[in-house]
Backbone as a ProteinNet text record, in pm:
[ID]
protein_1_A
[PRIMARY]
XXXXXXXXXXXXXXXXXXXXXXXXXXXXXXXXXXXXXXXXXXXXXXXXXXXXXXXXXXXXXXXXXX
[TERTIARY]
7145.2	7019.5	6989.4	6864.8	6859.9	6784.9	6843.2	6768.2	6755.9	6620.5	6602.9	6639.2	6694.1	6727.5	6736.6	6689.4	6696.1	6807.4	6898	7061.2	7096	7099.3	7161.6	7195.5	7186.8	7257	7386.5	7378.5	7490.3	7596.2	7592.4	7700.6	7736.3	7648.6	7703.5	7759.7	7719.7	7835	7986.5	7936.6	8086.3	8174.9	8122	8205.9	8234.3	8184.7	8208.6	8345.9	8341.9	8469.4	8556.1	8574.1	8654.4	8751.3	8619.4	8727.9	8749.6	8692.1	8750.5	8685.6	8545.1	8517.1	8409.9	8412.9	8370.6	8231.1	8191.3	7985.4	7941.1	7807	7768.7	7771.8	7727.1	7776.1	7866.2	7989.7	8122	8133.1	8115.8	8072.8	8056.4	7912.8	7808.5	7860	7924.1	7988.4	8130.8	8229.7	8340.5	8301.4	8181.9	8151	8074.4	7997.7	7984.1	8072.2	8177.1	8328.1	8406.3	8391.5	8475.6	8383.1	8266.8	8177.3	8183.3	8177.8	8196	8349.6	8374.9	8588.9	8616.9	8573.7	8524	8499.9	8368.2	8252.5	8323.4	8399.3	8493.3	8606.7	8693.7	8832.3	8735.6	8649	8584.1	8552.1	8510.3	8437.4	8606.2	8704.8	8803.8	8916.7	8827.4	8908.7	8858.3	8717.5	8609.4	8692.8	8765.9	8808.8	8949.6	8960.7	9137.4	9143.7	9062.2	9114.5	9054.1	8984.4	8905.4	9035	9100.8	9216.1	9380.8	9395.2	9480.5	9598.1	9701.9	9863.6	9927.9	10019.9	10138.5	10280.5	10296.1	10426.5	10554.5	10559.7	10727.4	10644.5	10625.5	10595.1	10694.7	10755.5	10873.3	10852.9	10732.6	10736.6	10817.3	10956	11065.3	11111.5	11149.3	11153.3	11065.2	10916.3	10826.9	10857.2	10940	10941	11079.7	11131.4	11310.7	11247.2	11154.4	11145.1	11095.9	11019.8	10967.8	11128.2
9121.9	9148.7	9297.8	9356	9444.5	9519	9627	9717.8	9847.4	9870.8	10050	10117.3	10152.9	10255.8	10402.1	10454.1	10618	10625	10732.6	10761.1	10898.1	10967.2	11123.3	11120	11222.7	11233.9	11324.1	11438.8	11497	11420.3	11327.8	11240.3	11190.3	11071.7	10994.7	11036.3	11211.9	11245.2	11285.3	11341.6	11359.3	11250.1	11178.9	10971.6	10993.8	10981.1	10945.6	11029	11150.6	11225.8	11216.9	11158.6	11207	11034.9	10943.2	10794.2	10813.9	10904.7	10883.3	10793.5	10740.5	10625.9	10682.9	10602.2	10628.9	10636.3	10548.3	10483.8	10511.1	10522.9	10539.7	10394.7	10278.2	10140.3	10117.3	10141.9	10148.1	10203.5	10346	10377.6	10313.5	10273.2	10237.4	10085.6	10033.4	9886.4	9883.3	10031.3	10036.5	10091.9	10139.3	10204.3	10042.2	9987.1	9892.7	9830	9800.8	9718.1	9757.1	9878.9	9957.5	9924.1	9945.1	9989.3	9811.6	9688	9555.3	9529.1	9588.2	9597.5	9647.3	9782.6	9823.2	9786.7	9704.8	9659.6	9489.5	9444.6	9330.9	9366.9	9484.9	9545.8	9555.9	9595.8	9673.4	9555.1	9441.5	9347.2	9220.4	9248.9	9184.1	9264.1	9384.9	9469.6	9434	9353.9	9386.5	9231.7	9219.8	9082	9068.8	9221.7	9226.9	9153.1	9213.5	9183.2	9013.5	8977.6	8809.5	8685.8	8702.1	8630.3	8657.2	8501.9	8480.9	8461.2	8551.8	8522	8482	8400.9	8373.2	8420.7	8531.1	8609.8	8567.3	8378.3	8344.3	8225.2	8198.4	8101.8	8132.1	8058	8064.9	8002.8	8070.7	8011.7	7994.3	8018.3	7955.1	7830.4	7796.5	7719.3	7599.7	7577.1	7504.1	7483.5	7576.7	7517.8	7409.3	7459	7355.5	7251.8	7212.7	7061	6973.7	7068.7	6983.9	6887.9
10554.7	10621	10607.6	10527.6	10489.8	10636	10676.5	10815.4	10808.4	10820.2	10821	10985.3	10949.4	11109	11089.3	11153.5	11174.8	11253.5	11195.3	11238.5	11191.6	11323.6	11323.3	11205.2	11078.6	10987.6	11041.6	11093.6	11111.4	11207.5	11311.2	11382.1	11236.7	11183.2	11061.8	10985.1	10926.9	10868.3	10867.1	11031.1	11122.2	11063.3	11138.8	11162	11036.5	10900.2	10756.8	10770.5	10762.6	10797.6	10854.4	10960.3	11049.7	11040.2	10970.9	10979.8	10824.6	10733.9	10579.7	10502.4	10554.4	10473.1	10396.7	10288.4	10124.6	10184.2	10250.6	10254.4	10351.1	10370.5	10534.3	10612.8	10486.5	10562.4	10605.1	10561.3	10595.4	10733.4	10729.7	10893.3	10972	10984.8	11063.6	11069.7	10983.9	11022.7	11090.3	11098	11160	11303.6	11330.9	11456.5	11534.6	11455.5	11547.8	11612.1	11487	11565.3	11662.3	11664.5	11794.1	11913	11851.6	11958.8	12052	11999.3	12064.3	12108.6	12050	12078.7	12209.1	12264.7	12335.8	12446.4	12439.1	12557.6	12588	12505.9	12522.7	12622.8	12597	12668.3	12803.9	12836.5	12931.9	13040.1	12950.5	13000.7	13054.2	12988.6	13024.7	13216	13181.9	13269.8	13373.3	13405.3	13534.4	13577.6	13472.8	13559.7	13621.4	13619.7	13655.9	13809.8	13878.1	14036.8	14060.4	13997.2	14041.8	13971.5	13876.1	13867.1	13962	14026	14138.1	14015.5	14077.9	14008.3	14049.6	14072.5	14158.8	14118.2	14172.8	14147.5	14154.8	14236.7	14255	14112.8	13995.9	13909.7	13824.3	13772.5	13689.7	13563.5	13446	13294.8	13250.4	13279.4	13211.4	13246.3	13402.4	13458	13346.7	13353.8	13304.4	13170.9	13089.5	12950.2	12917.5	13041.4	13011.5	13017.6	13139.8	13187.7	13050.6	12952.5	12855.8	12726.6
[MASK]
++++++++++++++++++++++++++++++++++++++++++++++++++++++++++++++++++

């Protein structure tokens, strides 16, 4: 999918540098991935305290019985 976007040249060139990559696509396609990698970790963290653990559960216990 071909897309025109206006993009800081000097960040983009930073980024090109600083990750080593040959293209500006290359870039701009390794920054998106971080950038959803990211907002995923972030989005897994908001769920630390709403999942119940039970601290005496014994996964070992559960695998003998099989």
């Amino acid at each position: 999918m071909a897309t025109n976007l206006r993009i800081n040249p000097t960040l983009l060139d930073e980024a090109q540098k600083i990750g080593g990559f040959r293209t500006k696509r290359e870039t701009v396609d390794h920054a998106l991935d971080e950038f959803i990698k990211r907002h995923k970790r972030l989005q897994l963290l908001a769920l630390e305290d709403q999942i119940e653990y039970f601290p005496d559960y014994d996964y070992k216990a559960e695998r003998q019985k099989r």
